[in-house]
C-alpha positions as CSV (number, residue, x, y, z in Angstrom):
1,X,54.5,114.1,107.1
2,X,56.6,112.2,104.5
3,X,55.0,109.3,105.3
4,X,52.0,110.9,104.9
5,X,53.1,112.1,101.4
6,X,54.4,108.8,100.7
7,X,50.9,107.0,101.0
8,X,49.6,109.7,99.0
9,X,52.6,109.6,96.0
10,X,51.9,105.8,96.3
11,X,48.1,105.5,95.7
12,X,48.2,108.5,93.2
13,X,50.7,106.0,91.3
14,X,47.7,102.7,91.9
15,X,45.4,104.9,90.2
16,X,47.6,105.7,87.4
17,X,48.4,102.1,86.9
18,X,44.8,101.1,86.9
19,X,44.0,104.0,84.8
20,X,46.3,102.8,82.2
21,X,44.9,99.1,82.6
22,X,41.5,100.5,81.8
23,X,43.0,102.4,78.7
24,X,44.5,99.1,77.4
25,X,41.6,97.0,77.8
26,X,39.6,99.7,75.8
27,X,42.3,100.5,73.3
28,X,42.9,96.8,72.3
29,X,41.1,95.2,69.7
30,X,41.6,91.8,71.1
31,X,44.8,90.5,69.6
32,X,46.4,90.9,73.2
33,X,49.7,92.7,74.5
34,X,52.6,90.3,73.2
35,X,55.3,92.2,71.7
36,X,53.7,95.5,72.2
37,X,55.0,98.7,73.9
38,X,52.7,97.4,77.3
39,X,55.1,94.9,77.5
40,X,57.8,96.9,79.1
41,X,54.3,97.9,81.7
42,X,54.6,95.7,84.4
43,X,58.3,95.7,85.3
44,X,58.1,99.7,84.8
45,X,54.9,99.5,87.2
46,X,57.2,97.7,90.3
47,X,60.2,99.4,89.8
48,X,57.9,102.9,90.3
49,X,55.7,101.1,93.0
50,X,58.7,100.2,95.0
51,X,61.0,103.9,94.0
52,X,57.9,105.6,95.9
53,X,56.9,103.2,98.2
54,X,60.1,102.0,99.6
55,X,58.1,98.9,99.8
56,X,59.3,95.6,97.6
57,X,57.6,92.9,98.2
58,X,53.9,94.4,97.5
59,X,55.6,96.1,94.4
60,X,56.9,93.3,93.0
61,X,53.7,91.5,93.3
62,X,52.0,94.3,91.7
63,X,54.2,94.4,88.7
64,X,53.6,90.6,88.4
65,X,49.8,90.7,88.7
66,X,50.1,93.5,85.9
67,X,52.1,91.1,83.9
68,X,49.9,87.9,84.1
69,X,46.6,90.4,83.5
70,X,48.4,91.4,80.2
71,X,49.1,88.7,79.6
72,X,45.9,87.0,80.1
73,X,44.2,89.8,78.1
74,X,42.1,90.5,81.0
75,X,40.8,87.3,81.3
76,X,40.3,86.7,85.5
77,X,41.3,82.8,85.8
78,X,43.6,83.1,82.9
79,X,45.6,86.1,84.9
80,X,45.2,83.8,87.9
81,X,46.7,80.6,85.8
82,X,49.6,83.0,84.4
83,X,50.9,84.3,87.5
84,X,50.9,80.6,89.2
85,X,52.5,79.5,86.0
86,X,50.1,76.3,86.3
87,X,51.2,74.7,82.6
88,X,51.6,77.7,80.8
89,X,55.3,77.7,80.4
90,X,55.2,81.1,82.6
91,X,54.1,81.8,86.3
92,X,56.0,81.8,89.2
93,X,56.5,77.7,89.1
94,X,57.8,77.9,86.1
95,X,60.3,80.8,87.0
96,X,61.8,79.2,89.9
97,X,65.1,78.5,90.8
98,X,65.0,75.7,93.3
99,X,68.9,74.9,93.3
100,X,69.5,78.7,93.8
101,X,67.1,78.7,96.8
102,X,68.9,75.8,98.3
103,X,72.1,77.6,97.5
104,X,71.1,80.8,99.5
105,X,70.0,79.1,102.3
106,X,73.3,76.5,102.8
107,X,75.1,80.4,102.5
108,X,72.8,81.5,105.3
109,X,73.3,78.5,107.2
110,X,77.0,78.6,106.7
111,X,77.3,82.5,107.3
112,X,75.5,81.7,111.0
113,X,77.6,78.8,111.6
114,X,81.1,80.9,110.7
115,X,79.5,83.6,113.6
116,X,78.9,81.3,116.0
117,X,82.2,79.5,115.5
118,X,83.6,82.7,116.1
119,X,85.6,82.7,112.7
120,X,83.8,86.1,111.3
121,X,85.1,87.8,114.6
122,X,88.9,86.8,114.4
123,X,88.9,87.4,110.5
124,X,87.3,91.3,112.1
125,X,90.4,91.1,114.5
126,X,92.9,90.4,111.9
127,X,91.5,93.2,109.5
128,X,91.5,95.9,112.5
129,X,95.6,95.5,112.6
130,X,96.0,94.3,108.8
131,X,93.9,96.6,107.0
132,X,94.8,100.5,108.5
133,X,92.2,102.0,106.4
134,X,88.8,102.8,104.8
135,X,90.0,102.7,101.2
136,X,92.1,99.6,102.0
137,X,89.1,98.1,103.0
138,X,87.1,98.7,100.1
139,X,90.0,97.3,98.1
140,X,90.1,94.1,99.9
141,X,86.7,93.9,99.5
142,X,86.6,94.6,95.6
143,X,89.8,92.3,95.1
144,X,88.1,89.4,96.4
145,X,85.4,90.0,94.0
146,X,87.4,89.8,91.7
147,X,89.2,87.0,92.7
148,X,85.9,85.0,92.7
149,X,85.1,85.3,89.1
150,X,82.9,82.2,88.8
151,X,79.5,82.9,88.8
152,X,77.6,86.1,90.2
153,X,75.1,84.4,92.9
154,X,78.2,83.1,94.6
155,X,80.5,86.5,94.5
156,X,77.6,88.0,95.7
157,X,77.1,85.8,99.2
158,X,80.5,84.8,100.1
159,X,82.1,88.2,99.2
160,X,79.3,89.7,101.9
161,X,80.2,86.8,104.2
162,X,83.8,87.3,104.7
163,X,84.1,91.0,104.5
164,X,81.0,92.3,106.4
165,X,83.2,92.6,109.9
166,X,86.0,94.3,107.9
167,X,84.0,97.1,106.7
168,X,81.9,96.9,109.8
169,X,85.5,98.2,111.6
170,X,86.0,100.6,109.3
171,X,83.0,102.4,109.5
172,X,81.9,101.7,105.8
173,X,77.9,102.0,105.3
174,X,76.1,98.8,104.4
175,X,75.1,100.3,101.1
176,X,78.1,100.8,100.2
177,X,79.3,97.2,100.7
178,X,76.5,96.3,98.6
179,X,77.7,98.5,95.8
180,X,81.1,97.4,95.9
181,X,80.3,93.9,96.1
182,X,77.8,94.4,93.2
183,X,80.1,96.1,91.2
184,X,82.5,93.1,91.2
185,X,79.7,90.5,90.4
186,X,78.3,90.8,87.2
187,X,81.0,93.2,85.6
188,X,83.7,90.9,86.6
189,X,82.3,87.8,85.2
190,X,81.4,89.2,82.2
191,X,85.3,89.9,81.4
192,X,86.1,86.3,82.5
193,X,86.5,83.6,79.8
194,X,86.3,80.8,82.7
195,X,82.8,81.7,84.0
196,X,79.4,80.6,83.8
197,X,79.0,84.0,82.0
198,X,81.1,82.9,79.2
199,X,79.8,80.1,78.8
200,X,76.3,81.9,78.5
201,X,77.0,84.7,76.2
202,X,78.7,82.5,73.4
203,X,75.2,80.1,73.4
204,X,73.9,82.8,71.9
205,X,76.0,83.5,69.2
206,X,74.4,82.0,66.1
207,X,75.9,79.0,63.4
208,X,78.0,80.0,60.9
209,X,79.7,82.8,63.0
210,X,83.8,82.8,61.8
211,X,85.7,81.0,64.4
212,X,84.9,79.2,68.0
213,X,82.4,80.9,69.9
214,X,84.1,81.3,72.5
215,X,86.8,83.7,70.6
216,X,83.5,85.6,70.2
217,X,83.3,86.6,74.0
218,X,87.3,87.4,73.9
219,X,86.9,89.7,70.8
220,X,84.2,91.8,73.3
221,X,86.4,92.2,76.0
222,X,88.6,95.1,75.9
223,X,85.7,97.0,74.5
224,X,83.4,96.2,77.2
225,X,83.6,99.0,78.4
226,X,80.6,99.7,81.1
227,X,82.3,96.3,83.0
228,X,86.0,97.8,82.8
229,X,84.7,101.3,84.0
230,X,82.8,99.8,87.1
231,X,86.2,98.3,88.2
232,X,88.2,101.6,87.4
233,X,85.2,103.4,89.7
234,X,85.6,101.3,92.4
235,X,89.4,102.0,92.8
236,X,88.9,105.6,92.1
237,X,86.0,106.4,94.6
238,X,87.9,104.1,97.1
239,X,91.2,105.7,96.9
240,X,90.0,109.4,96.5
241,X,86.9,108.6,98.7
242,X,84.9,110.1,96.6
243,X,80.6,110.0,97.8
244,X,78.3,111.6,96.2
245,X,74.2,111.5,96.0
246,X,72.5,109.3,98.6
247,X,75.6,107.6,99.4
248,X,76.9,110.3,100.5
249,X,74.7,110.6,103.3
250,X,74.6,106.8,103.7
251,X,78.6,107.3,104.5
252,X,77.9,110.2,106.9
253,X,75.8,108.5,108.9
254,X,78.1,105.4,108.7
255,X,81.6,107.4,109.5
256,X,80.0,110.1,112.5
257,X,76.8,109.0,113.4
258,X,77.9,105.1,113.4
259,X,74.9,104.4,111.8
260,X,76.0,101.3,109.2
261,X,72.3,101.3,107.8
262,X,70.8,105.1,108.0
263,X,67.3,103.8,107.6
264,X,65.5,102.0,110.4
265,X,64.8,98.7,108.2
266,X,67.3,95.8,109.3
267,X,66.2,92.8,107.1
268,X,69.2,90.9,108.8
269,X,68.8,92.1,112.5
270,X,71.2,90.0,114.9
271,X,72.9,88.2,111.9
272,X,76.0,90.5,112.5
273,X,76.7,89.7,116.0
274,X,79.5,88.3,116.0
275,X,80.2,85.1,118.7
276,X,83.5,84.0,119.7
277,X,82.5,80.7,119.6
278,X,83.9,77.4,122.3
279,X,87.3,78.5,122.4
280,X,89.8,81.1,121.0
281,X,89.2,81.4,116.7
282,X,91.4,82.0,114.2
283,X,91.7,83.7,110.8
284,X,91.6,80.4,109.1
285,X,88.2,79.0,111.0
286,X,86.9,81.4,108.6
287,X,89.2,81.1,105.1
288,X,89.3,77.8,105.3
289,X,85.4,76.6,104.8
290,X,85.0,79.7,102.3
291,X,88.4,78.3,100.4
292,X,86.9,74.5,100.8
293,X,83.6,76.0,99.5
294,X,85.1,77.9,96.3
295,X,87.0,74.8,95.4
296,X,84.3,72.4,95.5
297,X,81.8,74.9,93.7
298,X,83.8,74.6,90.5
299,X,84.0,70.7,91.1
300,X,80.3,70.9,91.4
301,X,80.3,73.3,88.3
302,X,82.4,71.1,85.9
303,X,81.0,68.1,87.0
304,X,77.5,69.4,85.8
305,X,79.1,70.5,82.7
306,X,80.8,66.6,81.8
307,X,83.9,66.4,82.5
308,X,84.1,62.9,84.2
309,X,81.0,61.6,82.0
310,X,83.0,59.4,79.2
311,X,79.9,59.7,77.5
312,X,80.2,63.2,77.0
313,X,82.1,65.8,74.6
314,X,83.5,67.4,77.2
315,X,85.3,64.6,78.7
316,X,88.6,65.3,80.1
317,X,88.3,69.1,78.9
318,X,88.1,71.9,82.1
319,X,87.2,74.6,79.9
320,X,84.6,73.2,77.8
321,X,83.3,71.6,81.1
322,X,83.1,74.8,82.6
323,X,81.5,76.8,79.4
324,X,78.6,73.8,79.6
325,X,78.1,73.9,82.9
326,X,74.8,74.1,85.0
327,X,75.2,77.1,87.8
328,X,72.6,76.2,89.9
329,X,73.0,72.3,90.6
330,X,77.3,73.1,90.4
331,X,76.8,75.7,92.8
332,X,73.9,73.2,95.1
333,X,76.1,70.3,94.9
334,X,79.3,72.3,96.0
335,X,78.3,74.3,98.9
336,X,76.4,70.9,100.6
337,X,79.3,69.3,100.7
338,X,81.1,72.6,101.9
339,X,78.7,72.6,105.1
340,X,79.2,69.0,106.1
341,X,83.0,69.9,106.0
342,X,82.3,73.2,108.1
343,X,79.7,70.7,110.7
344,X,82.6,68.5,110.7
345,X,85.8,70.9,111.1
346,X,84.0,73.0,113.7
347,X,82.9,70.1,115.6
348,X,86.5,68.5,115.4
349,X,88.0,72.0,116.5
350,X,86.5,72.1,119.4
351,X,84.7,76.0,118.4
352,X,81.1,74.8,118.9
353,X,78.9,72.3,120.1
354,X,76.6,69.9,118.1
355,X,73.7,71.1,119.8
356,X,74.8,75.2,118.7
357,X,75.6,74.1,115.3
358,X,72.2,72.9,114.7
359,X,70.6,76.4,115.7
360,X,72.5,77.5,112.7
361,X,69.7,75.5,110.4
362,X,66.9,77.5,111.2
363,X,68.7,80.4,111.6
364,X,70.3,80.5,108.3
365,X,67.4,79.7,106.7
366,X,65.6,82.6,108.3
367,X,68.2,85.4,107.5
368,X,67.7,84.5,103.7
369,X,63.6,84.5,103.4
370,X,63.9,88.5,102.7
371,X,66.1,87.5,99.6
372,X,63.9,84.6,98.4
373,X,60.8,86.4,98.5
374,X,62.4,89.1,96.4
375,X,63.9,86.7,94.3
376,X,60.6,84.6,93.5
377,X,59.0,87.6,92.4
378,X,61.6,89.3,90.3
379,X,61.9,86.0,88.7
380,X,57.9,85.7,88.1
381,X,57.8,88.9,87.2
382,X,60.9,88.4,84.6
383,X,59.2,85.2,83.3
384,X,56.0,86.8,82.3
385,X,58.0,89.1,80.3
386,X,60.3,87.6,78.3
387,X,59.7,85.0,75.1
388,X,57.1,82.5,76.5
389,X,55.4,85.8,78.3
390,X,54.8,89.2,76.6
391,X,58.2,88.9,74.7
392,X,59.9,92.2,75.2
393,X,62.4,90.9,73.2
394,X,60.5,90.7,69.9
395,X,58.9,94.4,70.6
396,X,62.3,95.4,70.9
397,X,63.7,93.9,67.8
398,X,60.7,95.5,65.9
399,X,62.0,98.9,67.4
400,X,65.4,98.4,66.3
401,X,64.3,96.8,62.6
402,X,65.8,99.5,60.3
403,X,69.3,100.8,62.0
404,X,71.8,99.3,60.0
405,X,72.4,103.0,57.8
406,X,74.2,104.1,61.3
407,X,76.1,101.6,61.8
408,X,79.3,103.6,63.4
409,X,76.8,105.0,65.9
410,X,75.0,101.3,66.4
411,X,77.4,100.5,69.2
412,X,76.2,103.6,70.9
413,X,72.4,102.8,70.3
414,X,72.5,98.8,71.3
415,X,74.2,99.6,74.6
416,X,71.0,102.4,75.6
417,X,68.8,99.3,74.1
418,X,70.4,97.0,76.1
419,X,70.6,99.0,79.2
420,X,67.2,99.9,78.7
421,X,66.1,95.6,78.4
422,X,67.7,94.9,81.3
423,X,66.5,97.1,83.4
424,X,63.0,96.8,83.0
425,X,63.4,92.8,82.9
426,X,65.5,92.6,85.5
427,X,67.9,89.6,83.3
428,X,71.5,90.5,81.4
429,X,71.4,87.0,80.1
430,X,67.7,87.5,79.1
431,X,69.1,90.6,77.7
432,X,72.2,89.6,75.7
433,X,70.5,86.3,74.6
434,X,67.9,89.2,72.7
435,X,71.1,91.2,71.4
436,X,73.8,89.4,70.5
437,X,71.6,87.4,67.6
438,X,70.1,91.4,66.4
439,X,73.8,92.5,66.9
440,X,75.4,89.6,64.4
441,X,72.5,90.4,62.0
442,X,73.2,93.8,62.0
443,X,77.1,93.8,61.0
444,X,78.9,91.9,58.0
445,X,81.2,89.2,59.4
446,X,83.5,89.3,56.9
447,X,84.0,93.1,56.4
448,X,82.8,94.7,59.8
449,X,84.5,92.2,62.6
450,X,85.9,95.2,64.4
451,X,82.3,96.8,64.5
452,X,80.8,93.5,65.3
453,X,83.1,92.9,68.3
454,X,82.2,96.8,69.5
455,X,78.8,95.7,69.4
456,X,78.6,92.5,70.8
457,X,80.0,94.3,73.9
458,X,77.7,96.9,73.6
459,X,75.0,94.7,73.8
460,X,76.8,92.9,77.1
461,X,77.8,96.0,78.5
462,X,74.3,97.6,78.3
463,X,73.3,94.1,79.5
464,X,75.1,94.4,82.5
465,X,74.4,97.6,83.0
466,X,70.5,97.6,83.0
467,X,70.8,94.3,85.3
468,X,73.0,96.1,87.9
469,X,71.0,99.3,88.3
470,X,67.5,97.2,88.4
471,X,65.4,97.0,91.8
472,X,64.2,93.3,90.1
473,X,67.2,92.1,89.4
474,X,68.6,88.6,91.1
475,X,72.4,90.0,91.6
476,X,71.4,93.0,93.1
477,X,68.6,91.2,95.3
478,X,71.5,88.5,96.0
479,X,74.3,91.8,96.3
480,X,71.6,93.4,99.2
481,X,72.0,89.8,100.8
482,X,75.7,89.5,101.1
483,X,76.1,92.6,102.3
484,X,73.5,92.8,104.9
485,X,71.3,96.1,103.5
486,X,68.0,96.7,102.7
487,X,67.4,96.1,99.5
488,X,65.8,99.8,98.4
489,X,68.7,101.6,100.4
490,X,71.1,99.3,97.7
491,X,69.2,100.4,94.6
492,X,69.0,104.4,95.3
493,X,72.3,104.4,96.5
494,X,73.8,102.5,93.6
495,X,71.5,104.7,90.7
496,X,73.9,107.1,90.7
497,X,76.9,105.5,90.5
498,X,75.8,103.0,88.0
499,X,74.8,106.2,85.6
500,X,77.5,107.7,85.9
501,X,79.4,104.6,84.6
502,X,76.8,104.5,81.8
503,X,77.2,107.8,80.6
504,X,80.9,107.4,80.0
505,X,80.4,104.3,78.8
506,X,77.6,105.7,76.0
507,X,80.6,108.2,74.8
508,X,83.4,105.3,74.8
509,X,81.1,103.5,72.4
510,X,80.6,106.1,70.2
511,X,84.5,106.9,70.1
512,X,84.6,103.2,69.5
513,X,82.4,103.0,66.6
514,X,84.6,105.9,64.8
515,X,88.2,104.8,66.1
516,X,87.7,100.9,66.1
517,X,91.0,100.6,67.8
518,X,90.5,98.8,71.2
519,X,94.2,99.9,72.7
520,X,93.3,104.4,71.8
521,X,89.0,103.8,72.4
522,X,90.4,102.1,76.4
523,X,92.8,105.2,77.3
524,X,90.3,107.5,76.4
525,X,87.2,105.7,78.0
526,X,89.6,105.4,81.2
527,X,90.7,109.0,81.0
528,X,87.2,110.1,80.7
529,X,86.1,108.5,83.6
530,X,88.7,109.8,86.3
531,X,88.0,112.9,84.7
532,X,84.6,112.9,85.3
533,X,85.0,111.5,89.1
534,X,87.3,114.2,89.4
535,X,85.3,116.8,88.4
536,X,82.4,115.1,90.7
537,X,84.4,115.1,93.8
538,X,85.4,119.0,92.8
539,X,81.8,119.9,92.9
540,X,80.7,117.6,95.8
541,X,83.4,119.0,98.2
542,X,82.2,122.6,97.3
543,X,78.3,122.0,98.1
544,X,78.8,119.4,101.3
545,X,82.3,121.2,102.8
546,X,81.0,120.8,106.2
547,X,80.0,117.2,105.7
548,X,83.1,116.4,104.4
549,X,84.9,118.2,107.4
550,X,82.8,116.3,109.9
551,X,84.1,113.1,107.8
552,X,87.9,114.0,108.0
553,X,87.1,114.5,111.9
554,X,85.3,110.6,112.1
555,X,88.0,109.7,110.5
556,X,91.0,111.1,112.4
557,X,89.3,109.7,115.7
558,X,88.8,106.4,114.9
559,X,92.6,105.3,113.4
560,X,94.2,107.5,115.9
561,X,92.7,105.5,118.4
């Protein structure tokens, strides 16, 4: 019967969509859809599509055919040369990463060579007796997120890599591995000055602005407060275990049924069996090619960004090297060399024959076509809405053309505007690169710098936000991946959460825009939000006391064991 209802909720929502196609064509009066409300249609058409269908892939497809038909103005081989992106500066070609693609598939080689080596089962031995419990684990998992601040794509994969048997022994649901490691992605790089983040957010601040750019990103920091929240929910929920909404039952299933997934889709079956490889592993068979791989990513990264090029302005300079750097070739050139070390240590250590390791190729490869796919359509889909598509962006800063008289309350209103951009586009970049130019128009320099630094992290905050709670976005797609969950179970599961976050954080900026004093606006955003997970977990124990029983019970029997 629900799938029954399903089909029917998901072809009452194609009619609607083609409905509303047929309304536009008829409406217009020919001077197209660019940097008009229809726009925001097509990512709003496959995040609905994919909600009701618990289907992606088609969805994402949808939204882009939507997009390059809009696009095209309904023009049938101008839609087709759109969504290709044959010379038209949009299109999936053009929206491509093909160093991130190589990237996720040396991680999915090097994740399948670390399980057959056996190192991902003796790093899950060493957690059983190191780590004594669920909230412990989720810590570890969070403070190594942390710990790798560097780029997003890379938290993502390697976090997943190494601490999938760890919460795998503690009973912790897939989706909410995905959350944790999702929450310690974005958010954490975004209150890093040594990131590619950084680097990223002060490119868009425009000439003339008082100061080095890079002071720009430092003044947003402690009021940032949608990425310092994430981290203070993480620690709370993990301490308190606090669940609520479908994670709850994503948990319940995880801790008594010992159901890691709950649903029946496994987009990684097999990848999680764990071999013990040639001979008797260690911890380090595993640390040591993730450590090897961290270290030579940021060689990769500042390499990219000039720091042994005499010809270059960053010569000599780490920081500089690694504001200008280039993610996706750092992160490519990095994590090849990373494997030939892992073939070669392996081999050398005796843990697994040549003719083994190379089964790891193709089976890397294969574990990471679910993400790609996903990826090359969110990324399509993205392309043909931002500037060289249907500009969002400039439909947007039409919207937001005559709010300067509230400036105390602007904070309040960029971060919902911001939240609002990157979810439908499924990009914070894309989202803060719209902002932050709006943002430094908006305030004085010389007599609002205080208001201007509250909103320049309200327009990353709500940047991050709108990215980490979007179905089309590339860190959750690439947060799914690491931890092993289907990618619709992440998304539903993390909704909650992720608002919850965002409502507090709406209520810190508007303290923020009256109080303008970063130390008094972060102890009461902070307050706030235990208080409000407090109050949650009050009313959630009340309504699900027998679930929460039956999870005290899981619990009991499997550390007393």
């Amino acid at each position: 019967m629900e799938k029954k209802g399903t089909r029917i909720a998901y072809f009452i929502a194609l009619a609607i969509v083609v409905i509303a196609l047929v309304i536009a064509k008829v409406a217009n009066d020919g001077s197209g859809f660019v940097a008009t409300g229809w726009a925001l249609f097509p990512p709003i058409v496959a995040i609905a599509l994919a909600l009701i269908s618990k289907e992606v892939y088609s969805s994402l497809f949808l939204g882009c055919v939507v997009g390059a038909l809009l696009l095209a103005n309904f023009q049938p081989w101008q839609m087709v040369v759109n969504f290709i992106g044959a010379g038209e500066g949009v299109g999936m070609i053009n929206a491509i990463d093909i160093s991130i693609l190589i990237f996720l598939v040396i991680l999915g080689i090097m994740v399948d060579l670390m399980n057959k080596a056996g190192g991902s089962a003796a790093f899950g031995r060493w957690a059983k007796k190191a780590v004594k419990t669920r909230s412990g684990a989720q810590l570890l998992t969070m403070l190594l997120g942390v710990l790798i601040f560097i780029d997003d794509y890379f938290n993502c994969l390697t976090v997943g890599a190494v601490m999938r048997p760890v919460t795998e022994s503690h009973k912790i649901s897939r989706a909410k591995l995905a959350y944790i490691i999702d929450a310690t992605a974005a958010p954490v790089c975004m209150l890093a000055p040594v990131s590619s983040w950084a680097a990223a957010v002060a490119s868009y601040v425009p000439d003339g602005f008082p100061g080095s750019r890079i002071s720009m990103f430092l003044s947003q920091i402690p009021f940032n407060y949608y990425c310092i929240l994430t981290l203070v929910m993480v620690i709370v929920t993990s301490l308190l275990n606090i669940d609520y909404g479908p994670m709850l039952t994503h948990e319940y299933n995880a801790q008594v049924k010992d159901d890691l997934f709950t649903t029946p889709e496994r987009p990684f079956e097999g990848a999680d069996d764990y071999e013990e490889g040639a001979k008797h592993s260690s911890v380090l068979d595993l640390l040591l090619p993730v450590i090897v791989l961290i270290a030579l990513c940021i060689v990769g990264l500042v390499w990219t960004g000039g720091m042994w090029d005499a010809e270059s302005d960053n010569y000599g300079n780490f920081v500089m090297s690694f504001s200008d750097a280039s993610a996706g070739t750092g992160l490519c050139l990095g994590s090849i060399i990373a494997l030939v070390f892992t073939f070669m240590y392996y081999w050398l250590r005796g843990l697994i024959t040549f003719e083994k390791s190379m089964e790891a190729i193709p089976n890397g490869f294969i574990q990471m076509i679910s993400p790609i796919l996903i990826l090359c359509f969110a990324w399509t889909l993205c392309g043909l809405c931002r500037d060289n598509g249907l500009q969002v962006g400039t439909f947007v800063e039409g919207v937001m053309a005559n709010t300067g008289s509230l400036a105390k309350f602007l904070p309040a209103v960029i971060f919902i505007v911001a939240c609002f951009i990157g979810f439908a586009t499924g990009t914070s970049w894309g989202t803060i690169g719209i902002m932050v130019p709006l943002v430094c128009a908006v305030f004085d320099w010389d007599t609002q710098m205080t208001l201007l630094s509250v909103g320049l992290a309200a327009s990353c905050a709500g940047g991050v936000c709108g990215d980490h709670l979007s179905p089309i976005s590339d860190t959750t797609i690439m947060a799914s991946a690491g931890a092993h969950c289907f990618h619709l179970n992440h998304v539903a599961t993390q909704l909650p959460y992720g608002i919850t976050v965002a409502a507090v954080s709406f209520v810190s900026f508007i303290i923020a825009g009256l109080v303008q004093s970063a130390v008094v606006c972060m102890i009461i955003a902070i307050v706030l939000m235990v208080a409000t997970l407090l109050v949650i977990k009050a009313v959630t124990a009340k309504k699900h006391a027998g679930v929460f029983a039956e999870m005290a019970e899981a619990d009991k029997v499997l550390y007393n064991k």
